[in-house]
DSSP file (Angstrom, degrees, kcal/mol; ACC not computed):
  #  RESIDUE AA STRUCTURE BP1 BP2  ACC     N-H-->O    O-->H-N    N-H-->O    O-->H-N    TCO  KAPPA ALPHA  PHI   PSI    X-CA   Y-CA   Z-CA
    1    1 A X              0   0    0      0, 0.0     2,-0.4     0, 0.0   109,-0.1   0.000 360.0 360.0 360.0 133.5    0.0    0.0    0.0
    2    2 A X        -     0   0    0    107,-0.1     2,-0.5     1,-0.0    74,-0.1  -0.744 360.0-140.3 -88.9 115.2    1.3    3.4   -1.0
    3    3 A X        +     0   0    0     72,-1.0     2,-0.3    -2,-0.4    -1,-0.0  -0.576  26.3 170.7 -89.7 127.5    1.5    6.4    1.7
    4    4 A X        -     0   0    0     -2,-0.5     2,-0.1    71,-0.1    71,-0.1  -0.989   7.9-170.7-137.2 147.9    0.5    9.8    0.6
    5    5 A X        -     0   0    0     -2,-0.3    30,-0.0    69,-0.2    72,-0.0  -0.138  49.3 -97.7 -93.6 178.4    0.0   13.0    2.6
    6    6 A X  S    S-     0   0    0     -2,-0.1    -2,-0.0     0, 0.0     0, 0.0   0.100  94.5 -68.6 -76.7  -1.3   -1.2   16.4    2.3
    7    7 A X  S    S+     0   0    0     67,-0.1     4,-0.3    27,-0.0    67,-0.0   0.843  93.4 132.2 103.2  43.8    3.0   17.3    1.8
    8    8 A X        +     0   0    0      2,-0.1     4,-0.1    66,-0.1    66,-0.0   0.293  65.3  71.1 -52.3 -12.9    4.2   16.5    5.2
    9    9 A X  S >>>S+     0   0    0      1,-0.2     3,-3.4     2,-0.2     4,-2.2   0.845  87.9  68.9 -87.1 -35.4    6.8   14.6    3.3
   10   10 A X  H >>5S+     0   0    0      1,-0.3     4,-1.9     2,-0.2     3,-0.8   0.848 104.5  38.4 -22.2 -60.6    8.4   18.4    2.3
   11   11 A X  H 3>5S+     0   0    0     -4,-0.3     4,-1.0     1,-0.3    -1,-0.3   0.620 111.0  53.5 -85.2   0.4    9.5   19.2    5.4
   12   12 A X  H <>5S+     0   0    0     -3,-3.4     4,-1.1     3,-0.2    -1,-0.3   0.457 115.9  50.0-117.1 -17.2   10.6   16.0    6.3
   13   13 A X  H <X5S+     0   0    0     -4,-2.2     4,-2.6    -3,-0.8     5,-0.3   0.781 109.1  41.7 -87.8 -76.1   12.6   16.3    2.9
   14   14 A X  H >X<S+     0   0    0     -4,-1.9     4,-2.1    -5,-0.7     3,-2.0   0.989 115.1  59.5 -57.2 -59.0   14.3   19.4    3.0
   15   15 A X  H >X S+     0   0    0     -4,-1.0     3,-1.0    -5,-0.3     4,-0.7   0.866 110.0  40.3 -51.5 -48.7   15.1   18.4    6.9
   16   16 A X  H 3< S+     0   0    0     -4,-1.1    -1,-0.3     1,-0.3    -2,-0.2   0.638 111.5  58.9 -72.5 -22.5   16.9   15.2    6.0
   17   17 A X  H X< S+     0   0    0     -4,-2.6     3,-1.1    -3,-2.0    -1,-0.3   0.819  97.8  60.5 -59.8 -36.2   18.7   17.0    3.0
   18   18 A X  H << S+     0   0    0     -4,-2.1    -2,-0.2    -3,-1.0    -1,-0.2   0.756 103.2  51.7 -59.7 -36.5   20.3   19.6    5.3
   19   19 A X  T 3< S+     0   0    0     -4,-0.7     2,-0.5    -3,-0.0    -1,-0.3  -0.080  84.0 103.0-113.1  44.0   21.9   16.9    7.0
   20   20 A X    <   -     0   0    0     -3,-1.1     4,-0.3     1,-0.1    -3,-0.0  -0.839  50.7-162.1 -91.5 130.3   23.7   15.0    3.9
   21   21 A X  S  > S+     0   0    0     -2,-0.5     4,-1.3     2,-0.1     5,-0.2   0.831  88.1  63.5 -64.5 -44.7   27.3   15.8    3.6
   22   22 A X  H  > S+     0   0    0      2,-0.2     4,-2.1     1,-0.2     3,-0.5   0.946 105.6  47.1 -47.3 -57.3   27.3   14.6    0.0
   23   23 A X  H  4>S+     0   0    0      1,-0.2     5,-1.4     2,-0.2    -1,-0.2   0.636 114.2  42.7 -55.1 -20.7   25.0   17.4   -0.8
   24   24 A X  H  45S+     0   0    0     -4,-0.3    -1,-0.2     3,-0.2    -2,-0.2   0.724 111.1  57.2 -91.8 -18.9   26.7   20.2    0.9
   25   25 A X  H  <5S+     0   0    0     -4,-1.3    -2,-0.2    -3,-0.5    -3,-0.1   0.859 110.6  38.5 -93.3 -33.6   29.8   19.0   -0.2
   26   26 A X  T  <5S-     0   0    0     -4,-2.1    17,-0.3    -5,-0.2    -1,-0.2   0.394 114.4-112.7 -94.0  12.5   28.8   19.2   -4.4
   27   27 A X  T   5 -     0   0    0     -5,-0.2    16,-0.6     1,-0.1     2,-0.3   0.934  55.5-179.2  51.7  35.1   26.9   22.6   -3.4
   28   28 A X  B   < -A   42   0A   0     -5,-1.4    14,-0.3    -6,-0.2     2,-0.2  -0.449  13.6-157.8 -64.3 137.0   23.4   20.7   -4.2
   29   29 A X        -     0   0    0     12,-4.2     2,-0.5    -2,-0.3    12,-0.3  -0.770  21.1-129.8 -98.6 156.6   19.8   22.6   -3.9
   30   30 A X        +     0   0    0     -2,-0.2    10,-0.2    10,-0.2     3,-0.1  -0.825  33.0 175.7 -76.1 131.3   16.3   21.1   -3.5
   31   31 A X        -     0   0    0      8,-1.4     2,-0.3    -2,-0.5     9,-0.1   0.699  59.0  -4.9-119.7 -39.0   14.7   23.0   -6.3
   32   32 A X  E     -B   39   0A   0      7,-1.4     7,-1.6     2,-0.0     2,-0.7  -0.978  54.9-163.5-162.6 149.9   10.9   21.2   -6.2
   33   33 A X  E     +B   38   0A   0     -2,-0.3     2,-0.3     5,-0.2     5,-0.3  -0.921  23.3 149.9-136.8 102.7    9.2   18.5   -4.3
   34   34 A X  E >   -B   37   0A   0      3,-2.6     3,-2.5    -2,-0.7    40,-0.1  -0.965  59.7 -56.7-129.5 145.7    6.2   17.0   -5.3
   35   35 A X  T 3  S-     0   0    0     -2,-0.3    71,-0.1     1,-0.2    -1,-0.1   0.136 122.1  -8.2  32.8  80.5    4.5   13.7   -5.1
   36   36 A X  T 3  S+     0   0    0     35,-0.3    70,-1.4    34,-0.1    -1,-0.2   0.701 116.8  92.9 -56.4 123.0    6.9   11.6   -6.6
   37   37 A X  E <   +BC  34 105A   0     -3,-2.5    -3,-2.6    68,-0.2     2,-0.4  -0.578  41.2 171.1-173.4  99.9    8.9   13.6   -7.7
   38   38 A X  E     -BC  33 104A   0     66,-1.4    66,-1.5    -5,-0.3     2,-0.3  -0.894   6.9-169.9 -86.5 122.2   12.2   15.5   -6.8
   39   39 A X  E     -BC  32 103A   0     -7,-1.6    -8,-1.4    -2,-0.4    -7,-1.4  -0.914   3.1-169.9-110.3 151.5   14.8   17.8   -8.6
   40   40 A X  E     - C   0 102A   0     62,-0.9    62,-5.7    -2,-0.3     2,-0.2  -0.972   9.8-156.3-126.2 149.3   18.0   18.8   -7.3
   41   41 A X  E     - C   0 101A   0    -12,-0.3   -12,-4.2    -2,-0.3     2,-0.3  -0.794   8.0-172.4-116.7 158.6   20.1   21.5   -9.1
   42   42 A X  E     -AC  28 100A   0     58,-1.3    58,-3.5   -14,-0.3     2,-0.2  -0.906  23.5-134.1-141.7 156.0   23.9   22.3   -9.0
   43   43 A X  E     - C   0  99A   0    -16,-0.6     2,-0.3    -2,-0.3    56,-0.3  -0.652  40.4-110.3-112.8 148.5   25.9   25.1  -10.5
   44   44 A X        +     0   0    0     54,-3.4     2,-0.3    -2,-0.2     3,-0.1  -0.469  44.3 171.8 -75.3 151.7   29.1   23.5  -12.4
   45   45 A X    >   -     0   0    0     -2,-0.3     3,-1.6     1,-0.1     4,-0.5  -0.924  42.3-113.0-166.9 143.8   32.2   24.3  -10.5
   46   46 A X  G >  S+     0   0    0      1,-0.3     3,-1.8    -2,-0.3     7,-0.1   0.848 108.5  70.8 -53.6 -43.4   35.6   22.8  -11.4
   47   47 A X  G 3  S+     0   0    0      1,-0.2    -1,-0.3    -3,-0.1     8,-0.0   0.289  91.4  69.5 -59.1  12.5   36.0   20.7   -8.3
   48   48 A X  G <  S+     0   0    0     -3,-1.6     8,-1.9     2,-0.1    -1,-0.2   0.459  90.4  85.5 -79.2 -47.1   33.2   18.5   -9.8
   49   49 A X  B <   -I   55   0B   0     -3,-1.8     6,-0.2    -4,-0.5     2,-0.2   0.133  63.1-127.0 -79.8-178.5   35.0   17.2  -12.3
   50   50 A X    >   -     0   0    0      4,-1.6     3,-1.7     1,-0.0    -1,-0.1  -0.583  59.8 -71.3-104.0-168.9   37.4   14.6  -14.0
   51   51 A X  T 3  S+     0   0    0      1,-0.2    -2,-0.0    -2,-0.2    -1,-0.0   0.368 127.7  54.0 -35.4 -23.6   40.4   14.8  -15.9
   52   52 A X  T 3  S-     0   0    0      2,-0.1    -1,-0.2     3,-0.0     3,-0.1   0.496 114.8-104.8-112.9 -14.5   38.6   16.3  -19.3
   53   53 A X  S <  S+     0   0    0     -3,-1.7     2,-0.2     1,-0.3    -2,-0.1   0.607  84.6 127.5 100.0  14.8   36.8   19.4  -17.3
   54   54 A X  S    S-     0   0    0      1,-0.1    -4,-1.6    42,-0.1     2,-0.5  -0.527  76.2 -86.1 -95.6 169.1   33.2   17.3  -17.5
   55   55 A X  B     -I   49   0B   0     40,-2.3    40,-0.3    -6,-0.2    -6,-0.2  -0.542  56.4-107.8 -52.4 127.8   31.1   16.7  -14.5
   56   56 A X    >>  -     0   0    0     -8,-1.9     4,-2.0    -2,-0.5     3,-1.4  -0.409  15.3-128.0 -71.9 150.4   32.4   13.4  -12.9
   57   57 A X  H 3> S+     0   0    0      1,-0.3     4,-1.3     2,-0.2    -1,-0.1   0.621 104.5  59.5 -63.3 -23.2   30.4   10.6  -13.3
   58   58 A X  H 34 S+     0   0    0      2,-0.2    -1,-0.3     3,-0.1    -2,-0.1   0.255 107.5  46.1 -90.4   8.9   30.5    9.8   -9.5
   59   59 A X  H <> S+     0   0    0     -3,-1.4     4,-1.9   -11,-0.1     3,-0.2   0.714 107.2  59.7-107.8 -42.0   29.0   13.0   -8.7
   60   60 A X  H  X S+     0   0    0     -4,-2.0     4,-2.5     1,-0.2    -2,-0.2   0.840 112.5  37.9 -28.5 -58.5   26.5   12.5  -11.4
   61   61 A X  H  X S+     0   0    0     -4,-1.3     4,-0.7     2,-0.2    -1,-0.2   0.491 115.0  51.8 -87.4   2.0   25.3    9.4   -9.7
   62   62 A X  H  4 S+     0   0    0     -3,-0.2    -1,-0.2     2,-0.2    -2,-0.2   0.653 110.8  46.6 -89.3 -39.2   25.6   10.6   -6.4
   63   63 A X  H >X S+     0   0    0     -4,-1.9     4,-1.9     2,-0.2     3,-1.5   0.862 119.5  43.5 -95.4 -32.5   23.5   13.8   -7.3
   64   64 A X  H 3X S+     0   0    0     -4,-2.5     4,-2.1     1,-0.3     5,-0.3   0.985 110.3  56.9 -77.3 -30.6   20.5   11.0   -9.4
   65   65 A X  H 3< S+     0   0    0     -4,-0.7    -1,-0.3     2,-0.2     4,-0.2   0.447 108.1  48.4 -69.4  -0.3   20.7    8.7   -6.6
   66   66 A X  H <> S+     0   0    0     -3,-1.5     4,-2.1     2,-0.1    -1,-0.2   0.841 107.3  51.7 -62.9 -79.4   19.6   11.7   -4.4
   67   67 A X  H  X S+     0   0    0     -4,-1.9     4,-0.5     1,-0.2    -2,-0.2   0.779 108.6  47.6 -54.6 -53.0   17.2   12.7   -6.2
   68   68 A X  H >X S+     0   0    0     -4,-2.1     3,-1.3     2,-0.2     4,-1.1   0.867 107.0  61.4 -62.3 -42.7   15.2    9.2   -6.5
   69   69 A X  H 34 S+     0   0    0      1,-0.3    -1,-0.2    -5,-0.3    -2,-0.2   0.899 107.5  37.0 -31.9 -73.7   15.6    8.7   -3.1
   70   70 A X  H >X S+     0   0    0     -4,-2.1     3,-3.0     2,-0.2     4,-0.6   0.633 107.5  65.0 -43.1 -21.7   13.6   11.8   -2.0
   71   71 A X  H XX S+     0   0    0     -3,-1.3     3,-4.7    -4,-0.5     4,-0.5   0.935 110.9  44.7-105.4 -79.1   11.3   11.2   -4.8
   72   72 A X  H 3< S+     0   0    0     -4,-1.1    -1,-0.4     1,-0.3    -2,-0.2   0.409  96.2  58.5  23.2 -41.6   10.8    8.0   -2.5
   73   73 A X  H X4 S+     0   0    0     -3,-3.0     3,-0.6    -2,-0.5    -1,-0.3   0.476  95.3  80.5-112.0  11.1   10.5    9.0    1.0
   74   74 A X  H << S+     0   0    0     -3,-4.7    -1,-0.2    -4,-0.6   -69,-0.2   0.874 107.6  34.5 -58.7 -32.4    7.0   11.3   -1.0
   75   75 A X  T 3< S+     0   0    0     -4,-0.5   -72,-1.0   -71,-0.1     2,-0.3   0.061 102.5  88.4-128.0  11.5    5.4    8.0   -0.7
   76   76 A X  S <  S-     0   0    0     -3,-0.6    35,-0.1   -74,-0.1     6,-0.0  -0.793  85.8 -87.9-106.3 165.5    6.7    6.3    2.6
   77   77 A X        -     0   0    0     -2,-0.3    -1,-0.1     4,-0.1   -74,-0.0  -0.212  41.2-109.4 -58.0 178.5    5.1    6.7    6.2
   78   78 A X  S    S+     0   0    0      1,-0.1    -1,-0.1    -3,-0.1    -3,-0.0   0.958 117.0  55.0 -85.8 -76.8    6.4    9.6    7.9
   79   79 A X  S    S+     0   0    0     69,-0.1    70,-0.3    70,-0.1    64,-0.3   0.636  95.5  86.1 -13.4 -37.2    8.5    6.7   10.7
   80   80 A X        -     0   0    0     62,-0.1     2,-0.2    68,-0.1    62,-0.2  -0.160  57.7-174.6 -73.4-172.5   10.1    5.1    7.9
   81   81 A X  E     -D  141   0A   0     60,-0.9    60,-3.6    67,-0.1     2,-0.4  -0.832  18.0-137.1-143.8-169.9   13.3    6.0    6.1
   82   82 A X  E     -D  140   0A   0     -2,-0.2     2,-0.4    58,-0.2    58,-0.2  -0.919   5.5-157.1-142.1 160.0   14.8    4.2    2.9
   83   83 A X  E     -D  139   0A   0     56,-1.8    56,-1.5    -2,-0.4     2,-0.5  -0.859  31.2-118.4-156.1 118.4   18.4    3.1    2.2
   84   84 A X  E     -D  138   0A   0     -2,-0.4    54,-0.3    54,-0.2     3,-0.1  -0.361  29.8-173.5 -54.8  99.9   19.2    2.8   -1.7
   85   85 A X  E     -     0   0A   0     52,-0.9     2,-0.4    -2,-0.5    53,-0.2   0.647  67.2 -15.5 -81.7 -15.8   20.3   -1.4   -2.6
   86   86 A X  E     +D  137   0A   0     51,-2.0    51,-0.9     2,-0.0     2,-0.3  -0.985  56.5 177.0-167.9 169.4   21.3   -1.0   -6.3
   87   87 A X  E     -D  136   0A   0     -2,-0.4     2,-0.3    49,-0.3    49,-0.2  -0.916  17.9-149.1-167.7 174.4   20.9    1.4   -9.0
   88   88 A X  E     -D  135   0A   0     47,-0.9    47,-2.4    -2,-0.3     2,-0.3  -0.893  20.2-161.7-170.7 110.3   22.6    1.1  -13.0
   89   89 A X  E     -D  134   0A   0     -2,-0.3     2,-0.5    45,-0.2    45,-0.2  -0.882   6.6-151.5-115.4 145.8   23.4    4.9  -14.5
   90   90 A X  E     -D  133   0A   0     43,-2.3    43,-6.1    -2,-0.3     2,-0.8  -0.997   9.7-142.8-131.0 117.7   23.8    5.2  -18.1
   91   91 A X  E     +D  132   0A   0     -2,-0.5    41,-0.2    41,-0.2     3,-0.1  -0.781  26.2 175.2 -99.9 100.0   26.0    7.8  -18.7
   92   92 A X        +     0   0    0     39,-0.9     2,-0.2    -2,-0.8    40,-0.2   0.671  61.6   0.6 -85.4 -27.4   24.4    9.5  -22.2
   93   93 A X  S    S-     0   0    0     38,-1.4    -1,-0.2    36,-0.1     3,-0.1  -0.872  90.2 -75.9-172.4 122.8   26.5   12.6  -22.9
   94   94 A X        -     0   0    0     -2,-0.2     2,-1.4     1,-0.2   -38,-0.1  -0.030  50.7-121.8 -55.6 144.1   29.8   14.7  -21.3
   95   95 A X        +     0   0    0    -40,-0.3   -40,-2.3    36,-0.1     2,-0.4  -0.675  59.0 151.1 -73.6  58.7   28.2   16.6  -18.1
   96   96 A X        +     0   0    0     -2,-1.4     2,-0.2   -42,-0.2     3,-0.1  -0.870  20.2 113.5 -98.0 150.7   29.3   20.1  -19.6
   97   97 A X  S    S-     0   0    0     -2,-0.4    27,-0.2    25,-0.2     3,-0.1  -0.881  76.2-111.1 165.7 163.7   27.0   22.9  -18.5
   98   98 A X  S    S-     0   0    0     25,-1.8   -54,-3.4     1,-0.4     2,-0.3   0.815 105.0  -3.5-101.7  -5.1   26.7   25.7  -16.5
   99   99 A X  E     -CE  43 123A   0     24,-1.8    24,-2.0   -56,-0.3    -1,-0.4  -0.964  68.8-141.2-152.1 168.0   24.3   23.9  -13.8
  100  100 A X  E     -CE  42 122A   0    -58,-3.5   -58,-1.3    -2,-0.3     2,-0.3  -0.790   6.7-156.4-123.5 165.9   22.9   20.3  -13.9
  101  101 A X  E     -CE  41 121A   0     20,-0.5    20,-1.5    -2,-0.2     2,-0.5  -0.998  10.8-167.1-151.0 133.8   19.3   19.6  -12.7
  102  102 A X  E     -CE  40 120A   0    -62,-5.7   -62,-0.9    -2,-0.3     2,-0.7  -0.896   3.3-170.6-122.6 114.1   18.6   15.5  -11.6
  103  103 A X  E     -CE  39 119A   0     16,-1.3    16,-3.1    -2,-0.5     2,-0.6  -0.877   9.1-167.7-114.9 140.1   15.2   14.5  -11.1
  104  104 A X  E     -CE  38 118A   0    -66,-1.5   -66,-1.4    -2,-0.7     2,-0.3  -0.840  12.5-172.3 -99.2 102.9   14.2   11.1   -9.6
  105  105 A X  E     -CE  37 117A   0     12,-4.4    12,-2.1    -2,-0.6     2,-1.2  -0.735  30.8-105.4-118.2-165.5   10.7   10.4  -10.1
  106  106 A X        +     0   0    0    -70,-1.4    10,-0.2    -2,-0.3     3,-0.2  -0.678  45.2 161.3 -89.5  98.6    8.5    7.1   -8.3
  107  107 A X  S    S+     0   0    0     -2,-1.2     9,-0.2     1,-0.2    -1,-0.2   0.702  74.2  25.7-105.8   1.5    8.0    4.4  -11.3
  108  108 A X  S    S-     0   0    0      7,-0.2     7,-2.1     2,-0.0    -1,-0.2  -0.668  79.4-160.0-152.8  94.0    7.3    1.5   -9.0
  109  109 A X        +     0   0    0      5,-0.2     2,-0.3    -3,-0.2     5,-0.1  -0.530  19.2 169.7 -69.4 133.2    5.7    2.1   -5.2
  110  110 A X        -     0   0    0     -2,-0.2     4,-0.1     1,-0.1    -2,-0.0  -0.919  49.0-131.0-118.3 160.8    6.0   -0.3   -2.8
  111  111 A X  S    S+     0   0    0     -2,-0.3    -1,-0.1     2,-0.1     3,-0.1   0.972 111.6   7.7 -58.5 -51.1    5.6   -1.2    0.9
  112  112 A X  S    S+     0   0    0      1,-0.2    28,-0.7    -3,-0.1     2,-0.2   0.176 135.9  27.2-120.0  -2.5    9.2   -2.9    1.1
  113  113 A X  E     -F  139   0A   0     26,-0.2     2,-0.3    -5,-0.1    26,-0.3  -0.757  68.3-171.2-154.2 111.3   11.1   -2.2   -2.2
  114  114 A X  E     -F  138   0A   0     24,-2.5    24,-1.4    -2,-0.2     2,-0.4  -0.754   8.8-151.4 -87.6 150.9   10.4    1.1   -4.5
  115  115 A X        +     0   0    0     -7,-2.1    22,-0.2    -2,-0.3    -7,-0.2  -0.820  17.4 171.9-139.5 120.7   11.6    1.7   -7.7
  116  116 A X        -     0   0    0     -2,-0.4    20,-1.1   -10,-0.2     2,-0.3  -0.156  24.2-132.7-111.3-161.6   12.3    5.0   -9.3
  117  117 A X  E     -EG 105 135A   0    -12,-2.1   -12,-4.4    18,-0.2     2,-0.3  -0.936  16.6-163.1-135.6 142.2   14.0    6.6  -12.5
  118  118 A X  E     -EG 104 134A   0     16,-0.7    16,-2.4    -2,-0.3     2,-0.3  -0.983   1.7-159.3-130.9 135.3   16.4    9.6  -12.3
  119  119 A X  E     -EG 103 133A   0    -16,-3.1   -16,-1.3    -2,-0.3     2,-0.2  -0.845   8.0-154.8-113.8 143.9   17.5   12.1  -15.7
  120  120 A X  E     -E  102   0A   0     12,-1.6    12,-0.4    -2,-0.3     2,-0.3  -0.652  16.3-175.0-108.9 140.3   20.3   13.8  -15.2
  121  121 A X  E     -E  101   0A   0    -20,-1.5   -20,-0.5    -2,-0.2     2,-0.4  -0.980  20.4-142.1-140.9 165.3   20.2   17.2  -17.7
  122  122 A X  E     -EH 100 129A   0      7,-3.2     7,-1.4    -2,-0.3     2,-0.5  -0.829  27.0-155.7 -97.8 150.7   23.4   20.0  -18.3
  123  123 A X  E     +E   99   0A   0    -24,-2.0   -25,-1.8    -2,-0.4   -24,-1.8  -0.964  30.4 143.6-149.1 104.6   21.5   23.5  -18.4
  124  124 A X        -     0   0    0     -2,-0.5     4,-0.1     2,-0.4   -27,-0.0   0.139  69.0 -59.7-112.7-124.3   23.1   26.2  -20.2
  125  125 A X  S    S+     0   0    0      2,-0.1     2,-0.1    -2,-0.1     3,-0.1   0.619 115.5  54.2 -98.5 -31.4   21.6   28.7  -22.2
  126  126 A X  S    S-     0   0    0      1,-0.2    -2,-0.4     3,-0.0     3,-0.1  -0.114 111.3 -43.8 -87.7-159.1   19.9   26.8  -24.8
  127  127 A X  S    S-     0   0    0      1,-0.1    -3,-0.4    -2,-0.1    -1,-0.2  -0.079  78.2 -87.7 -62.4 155.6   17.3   23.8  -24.2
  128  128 A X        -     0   0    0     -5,-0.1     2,-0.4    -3,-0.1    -5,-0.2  -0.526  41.2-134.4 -73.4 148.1   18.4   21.2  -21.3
  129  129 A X  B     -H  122   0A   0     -7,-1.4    -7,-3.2    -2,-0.1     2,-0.6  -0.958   6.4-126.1-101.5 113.2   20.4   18.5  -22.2
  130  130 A X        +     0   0    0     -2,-0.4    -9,-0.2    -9,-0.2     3,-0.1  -0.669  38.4 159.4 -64.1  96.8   20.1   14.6  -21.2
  131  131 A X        -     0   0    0     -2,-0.6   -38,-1.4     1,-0.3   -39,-0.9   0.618  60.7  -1.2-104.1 -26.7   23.3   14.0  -19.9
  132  132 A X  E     -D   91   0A   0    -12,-0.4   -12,-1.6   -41,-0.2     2,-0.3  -0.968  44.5-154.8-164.9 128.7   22.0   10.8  -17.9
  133  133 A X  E     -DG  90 119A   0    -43,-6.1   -43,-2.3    -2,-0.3   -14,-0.2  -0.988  11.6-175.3-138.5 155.1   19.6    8.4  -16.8
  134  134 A X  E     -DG  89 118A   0    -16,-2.4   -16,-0.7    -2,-0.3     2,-0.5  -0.693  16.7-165.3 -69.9 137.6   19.2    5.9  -13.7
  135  135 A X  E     +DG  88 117A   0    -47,-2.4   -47,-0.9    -2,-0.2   -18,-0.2  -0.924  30.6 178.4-136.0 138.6   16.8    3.3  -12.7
  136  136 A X  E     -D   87   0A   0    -20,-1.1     2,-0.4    -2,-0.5   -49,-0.3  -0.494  25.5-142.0-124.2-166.1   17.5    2.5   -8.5
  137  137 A X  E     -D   86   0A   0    -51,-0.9   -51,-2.0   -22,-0.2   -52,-0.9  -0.808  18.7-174.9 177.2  98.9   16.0    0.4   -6.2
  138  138 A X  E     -DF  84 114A   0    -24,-1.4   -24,-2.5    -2,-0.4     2,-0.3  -0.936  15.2-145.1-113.1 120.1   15.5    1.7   -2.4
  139  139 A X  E     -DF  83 113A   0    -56,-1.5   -56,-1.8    -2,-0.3     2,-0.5  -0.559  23.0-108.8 -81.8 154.0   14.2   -0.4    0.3
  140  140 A X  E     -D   82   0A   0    -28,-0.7     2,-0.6    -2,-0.3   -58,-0.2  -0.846  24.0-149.1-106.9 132.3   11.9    1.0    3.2
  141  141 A X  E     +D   81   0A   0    -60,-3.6   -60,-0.9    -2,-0.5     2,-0.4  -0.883  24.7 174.5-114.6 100.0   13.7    1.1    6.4
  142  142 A X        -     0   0    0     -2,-0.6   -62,-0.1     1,-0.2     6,-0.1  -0.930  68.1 -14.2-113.1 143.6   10.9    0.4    9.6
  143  143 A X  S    S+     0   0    0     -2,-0.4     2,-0.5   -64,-0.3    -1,-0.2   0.649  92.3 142.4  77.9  11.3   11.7    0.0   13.2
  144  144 A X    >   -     0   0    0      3,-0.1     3,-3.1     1,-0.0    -1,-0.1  -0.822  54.0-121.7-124.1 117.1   15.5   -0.5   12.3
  145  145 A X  T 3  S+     0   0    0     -2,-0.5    -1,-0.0     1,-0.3     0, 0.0   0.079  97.9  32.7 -50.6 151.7   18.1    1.2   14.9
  146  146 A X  T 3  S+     0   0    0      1,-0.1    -1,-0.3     0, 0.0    -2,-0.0   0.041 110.1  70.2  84.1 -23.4   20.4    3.7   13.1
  147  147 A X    <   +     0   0    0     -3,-3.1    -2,-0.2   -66,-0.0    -3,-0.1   0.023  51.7 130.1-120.7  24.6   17.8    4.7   10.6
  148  148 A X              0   0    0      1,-0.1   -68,-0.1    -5,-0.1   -67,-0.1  -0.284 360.0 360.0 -67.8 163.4   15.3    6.6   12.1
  149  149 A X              0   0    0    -70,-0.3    -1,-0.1   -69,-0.1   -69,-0.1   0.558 360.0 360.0-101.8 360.0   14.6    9.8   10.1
């Protein structure tokens, strides 16, 4: 059975983002939270990258695996939390841009295993770019010490 709210999940969202390291450390935003569905945005910045001046690919999958999560905890009880067991990114296109935007949305709700899709796009000045896509696999985490939200 699938839990939905009136948008209780929002704040519950934004609060648990605050306290990622990964995300303060690649100078991620929340940008919109719906339903599932999550974007997060980042500005390019050089310390991002690899060896060619692109976004790295482990930041890329750091920043969609993020995204799907949240897109995720739209649709869990407030008590639960989730911890991500596999995901498979297909890397479409060099990460140049001057910010990237990743949204994770819900494509398979569960009680005990969800499964979303996350797009990666590069955002310059012209139309957004598909730089990436994900599909991940998050388990729902109830009653289990260490993972309370």
């Amino acid at each position: 059975m699938e839990f939905t709210d009136s948008g209780d999940y929002r704040q519950r969202i934004e609060k648990s983002f605050k306290r990622q390291g990964v995300v303060q450390a690649i100078r991620a935003d929340l940008s919109r939270i719906e339903h599932r569905l999550v974007e997060i945005e980042l500005p390019f910045h050089p310390k991002l990258t690899q060896q060619h001046g692109i976004l790295h690919a482990g930041v890329i999958a750091a920043a969609l695996d993020t995204a799907c999560t949240y897109a995720a905890y739209t649709i869990i009880a407030p008590e639960s939390s989730l911890l991500t067991i596999e995901f498979k990114v297909n890397l479409m296109s060099p990460g140049r841009g001057d910010r990237f935007l990743f949204r994770g949305e819900i494509t398979k709700p569960g009680s005990n295993i969800i499964v979303a899709d996350g797009r990666a796009y590069a955002l310059t000045d012209g139309p957004a770019k598909l730089i990436a896509s994900m599909t991940g696999t998050m388990m729902v985490m109830k009653d289990r010490e260490g993972f309370e939200e």
